[in-house]
MMTF fields as JSON, N, C-alpha, C and O atoms, coordinates in Angstrom:
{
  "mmtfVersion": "1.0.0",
  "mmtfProducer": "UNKNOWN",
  "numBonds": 287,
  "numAtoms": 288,
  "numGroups": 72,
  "numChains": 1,
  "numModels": 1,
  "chainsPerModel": [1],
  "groupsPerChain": [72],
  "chainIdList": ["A"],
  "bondAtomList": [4, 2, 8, 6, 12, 10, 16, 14, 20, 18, 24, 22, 28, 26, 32, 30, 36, 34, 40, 38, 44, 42, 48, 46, 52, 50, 56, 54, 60, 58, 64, 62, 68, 66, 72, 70, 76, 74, 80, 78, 84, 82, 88, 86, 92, 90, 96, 94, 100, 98, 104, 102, 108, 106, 112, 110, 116, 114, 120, 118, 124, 122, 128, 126, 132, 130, 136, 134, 140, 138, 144, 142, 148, 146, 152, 150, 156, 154, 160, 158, 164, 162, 168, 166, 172, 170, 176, 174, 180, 178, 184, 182, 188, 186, 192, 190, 196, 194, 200, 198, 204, 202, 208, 206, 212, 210, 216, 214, 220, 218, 224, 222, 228, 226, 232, 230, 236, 234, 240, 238, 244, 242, 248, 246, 252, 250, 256, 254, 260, 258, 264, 262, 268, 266, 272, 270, 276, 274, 280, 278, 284, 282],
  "bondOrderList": [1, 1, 1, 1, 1, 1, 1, 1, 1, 1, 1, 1, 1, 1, 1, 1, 1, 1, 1, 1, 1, 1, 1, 1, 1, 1, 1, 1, 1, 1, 1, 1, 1, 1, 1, 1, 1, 1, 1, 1, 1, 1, 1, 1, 1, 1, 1, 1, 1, 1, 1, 1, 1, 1, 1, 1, 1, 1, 1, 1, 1, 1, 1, 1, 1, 1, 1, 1, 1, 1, 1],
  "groupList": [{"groupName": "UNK", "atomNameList": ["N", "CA", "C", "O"], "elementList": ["N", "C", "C", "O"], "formalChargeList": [0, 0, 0, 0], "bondAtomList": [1, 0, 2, 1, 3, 2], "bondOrderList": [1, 1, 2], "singleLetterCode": "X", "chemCompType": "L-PEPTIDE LINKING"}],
  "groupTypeList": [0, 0, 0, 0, 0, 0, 0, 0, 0, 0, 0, 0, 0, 0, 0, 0, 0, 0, 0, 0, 0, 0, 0, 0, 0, 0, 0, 0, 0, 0, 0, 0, 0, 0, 0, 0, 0, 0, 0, 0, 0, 0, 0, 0, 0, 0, 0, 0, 0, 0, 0, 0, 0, 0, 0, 0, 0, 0, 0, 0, 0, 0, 0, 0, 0, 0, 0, 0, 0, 0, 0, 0],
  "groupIdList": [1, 2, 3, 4, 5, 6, 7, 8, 9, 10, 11, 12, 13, 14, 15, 16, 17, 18, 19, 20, 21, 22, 23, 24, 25, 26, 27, 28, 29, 30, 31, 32, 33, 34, 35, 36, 37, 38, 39, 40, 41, 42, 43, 44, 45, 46, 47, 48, 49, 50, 51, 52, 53, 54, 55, 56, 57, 58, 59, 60, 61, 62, 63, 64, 65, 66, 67, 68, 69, 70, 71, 72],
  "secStructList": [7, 7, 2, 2, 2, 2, 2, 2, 2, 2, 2, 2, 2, 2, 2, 6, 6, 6, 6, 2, 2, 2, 2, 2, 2, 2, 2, 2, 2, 2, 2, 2, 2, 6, 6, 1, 7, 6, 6, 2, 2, 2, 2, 2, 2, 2, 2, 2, 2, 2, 2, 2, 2, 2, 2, 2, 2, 2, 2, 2, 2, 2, 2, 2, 2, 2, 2, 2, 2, 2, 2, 7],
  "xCoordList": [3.802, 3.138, 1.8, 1.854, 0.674, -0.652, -0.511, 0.328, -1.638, -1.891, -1.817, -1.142, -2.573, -3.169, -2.253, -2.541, -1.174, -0.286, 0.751, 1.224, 1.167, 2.432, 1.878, 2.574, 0.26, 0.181, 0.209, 0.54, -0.051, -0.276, 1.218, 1.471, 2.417, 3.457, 4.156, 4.941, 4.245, 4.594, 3.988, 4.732, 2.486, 2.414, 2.677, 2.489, 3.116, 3.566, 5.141, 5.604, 5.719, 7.248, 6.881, 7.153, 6.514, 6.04, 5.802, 6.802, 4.769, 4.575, 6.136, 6.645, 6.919, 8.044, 8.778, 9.648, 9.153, 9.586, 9.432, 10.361, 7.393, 6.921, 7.36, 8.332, 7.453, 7.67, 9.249, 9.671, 9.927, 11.185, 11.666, 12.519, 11.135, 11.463, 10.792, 11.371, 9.983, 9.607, 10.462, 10.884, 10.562, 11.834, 13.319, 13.821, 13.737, 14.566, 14.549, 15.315, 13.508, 13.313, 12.734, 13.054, 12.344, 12.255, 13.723, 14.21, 14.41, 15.619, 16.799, 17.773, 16.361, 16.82, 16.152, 16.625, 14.72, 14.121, 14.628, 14.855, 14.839, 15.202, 16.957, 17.302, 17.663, 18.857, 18.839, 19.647, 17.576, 17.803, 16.636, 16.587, 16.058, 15.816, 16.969, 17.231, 17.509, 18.81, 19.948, 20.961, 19.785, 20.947, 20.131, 20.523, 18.753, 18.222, 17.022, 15.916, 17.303, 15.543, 14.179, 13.439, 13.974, 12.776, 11.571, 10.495, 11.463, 10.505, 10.185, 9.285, 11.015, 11.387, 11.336, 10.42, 12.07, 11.628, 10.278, 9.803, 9.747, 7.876, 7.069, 5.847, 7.574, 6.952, 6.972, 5.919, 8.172, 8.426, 7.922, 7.56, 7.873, 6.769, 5.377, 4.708, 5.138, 3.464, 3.296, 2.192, 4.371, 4.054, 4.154, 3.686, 5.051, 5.517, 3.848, 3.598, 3.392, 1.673, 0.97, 0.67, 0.776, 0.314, 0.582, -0.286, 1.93, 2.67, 2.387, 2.265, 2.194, 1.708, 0.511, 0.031, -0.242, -1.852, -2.019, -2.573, -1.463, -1.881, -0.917, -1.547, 0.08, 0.545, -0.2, -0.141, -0.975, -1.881, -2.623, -2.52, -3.562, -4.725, -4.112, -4.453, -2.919, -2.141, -2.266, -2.896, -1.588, -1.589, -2.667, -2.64, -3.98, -4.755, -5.435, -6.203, -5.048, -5.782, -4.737, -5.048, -3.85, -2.642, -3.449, -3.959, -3.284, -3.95, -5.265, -5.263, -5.999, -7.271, -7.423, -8.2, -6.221, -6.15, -5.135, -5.148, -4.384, -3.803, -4.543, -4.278, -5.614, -6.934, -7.705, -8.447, -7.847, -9.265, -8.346, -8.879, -7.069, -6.333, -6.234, -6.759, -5.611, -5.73, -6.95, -6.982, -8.188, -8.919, -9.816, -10.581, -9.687, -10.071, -9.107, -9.192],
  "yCoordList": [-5.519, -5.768, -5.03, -3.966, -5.31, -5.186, -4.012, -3.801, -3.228, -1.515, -2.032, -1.491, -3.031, -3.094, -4.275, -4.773, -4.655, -5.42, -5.151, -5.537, -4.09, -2.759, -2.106, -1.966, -1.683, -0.78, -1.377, -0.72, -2.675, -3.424, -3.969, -4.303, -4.087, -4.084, -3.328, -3.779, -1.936, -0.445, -0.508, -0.716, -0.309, -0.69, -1.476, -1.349, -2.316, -3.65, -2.983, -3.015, -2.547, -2.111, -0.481, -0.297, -0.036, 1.211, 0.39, 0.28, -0.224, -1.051, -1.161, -0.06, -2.056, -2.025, -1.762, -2.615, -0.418, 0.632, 1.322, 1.818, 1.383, 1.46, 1.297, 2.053, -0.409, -1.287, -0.953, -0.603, -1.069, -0.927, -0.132, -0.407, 1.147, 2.576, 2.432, 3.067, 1.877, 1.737, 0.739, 0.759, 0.17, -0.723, 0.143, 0.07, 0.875, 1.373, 2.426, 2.484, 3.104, 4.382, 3.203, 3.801, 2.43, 1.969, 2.053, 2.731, 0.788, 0.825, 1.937, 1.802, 3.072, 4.254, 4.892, 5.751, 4.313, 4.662, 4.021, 4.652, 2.803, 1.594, 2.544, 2.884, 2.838, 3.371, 4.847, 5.387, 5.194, 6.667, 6.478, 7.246, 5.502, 4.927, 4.712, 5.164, 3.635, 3.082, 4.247, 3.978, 5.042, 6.8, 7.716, 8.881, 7.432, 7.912, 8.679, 8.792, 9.214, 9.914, 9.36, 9.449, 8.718, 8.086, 9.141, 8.541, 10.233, 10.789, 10.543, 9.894, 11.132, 11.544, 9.776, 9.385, 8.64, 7.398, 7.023, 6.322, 7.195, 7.382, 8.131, 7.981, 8.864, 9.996, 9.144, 8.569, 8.806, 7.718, 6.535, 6.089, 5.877, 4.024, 4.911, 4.61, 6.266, 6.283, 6.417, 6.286, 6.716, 7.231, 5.716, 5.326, 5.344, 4.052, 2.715, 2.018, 2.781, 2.317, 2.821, 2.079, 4.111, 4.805, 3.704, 2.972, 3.788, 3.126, 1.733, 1.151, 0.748, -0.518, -0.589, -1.682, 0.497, 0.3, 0.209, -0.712, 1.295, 1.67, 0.477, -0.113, 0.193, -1.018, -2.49, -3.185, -2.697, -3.54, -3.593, -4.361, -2.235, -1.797, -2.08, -2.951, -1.158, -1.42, -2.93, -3.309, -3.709, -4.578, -5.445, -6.178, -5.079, -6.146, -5.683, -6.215, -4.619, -3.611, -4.432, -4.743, -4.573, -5.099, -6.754, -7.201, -7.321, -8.83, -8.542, -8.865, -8.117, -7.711, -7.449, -7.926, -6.368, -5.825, -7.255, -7.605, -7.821, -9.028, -10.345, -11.321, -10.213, -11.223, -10.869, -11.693, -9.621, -9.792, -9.439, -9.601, -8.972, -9.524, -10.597, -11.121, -10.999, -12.846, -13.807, -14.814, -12.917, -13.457, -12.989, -13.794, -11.861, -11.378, -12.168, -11.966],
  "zCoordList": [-29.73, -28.458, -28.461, -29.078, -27.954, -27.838, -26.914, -26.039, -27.36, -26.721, -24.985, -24.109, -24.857, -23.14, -22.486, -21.397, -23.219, -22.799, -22.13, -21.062, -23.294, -23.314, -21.879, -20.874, -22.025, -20.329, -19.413, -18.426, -19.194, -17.914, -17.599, -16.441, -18.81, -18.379, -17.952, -17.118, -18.251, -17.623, -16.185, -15.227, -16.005, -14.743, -13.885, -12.675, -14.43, -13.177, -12.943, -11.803, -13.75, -13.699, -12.445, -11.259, -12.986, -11.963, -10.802, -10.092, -10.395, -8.885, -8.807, -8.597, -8.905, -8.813, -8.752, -8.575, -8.83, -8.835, -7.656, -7.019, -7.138, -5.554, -5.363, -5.347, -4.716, -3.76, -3.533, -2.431, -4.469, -4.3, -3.579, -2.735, -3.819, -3.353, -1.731, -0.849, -1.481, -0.215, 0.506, 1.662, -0.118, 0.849, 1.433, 2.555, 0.363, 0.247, 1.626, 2.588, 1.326, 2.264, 3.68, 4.707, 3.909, 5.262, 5.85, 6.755, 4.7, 5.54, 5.92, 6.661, 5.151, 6.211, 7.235, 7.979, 7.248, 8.488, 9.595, 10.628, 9.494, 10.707, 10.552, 11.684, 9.821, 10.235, 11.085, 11.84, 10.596, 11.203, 12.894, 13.855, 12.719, 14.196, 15.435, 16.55, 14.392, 15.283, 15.593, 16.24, 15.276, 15.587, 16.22, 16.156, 17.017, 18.337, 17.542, 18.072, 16.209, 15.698, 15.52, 14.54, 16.759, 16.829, 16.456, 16.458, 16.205, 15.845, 14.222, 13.689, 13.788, 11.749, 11.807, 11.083, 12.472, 11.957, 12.227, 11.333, 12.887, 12.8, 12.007, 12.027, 11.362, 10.363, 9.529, 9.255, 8.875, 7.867, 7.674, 6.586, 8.923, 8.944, 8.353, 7.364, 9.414, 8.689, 7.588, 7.059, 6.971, 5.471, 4.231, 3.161, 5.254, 4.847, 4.611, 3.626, 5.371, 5.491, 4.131, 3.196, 4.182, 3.472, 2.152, 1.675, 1.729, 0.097, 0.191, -0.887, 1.732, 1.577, 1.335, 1.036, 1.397, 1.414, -0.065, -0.667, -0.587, -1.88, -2.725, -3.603, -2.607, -3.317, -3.648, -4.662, -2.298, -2.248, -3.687, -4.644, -3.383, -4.502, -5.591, -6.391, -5.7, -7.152, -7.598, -8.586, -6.743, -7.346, -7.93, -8.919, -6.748, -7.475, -8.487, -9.289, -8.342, -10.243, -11.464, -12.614, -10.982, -12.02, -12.34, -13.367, -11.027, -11.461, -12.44, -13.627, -12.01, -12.509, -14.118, -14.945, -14.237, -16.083, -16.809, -17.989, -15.765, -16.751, -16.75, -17.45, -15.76, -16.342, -16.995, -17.529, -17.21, -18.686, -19.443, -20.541, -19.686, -21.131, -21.483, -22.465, -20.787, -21.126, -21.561, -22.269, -20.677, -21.225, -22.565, -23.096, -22.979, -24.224, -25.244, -26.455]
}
C-alpha cells in the first residue's frame, strides 16, 4: 500500500473512531439529561459541538488528501 494511501486510510479510521465516540458520549448525555442533570448534560452537548465542528474540518481535509491521491 502507498505511503499517502496507508495515511489517508488511518485517518479516515481515526474520524471514525471521532464520530463514533461522539455519538456514544451524546447518548449518555440525553441519558444523564433524562435522570434530571440538566446541567453536566449541557456541559456535554457544548463539548459535543466543539467534536461536530472539528469533524466537519476533518473530514473535508480527508476528502481533500483522497482527491489529490487519486489524482496524482
Amino acid at each position: 500500500m502507498h505511503h499517502k494511501q496507508l495515511t489517508a486510510a488511518t485517518l479516515a479510521r481515526l474520524h471514525q473512531n471521532q464520530v463514533a465516540l461522539g455519538e456514544a458520549v451524546w447518548q449518555l448525555a440525553k441519558w444523564i439529561e433524562q435522570r434530571g442533570s440538566t446541567e453536566v448534560a449541557q456541559g456535554v452537548q457544548a463539548q459535543l459541538q466543539l467534536l461536530t465542528i472539528n469533524s466537519a474540518a476533518i473530514n473535508q481535509a480527508l476528502t481533500e488528501l483522497l482527491d489529490s491521491h487519486l489524482n496524482t
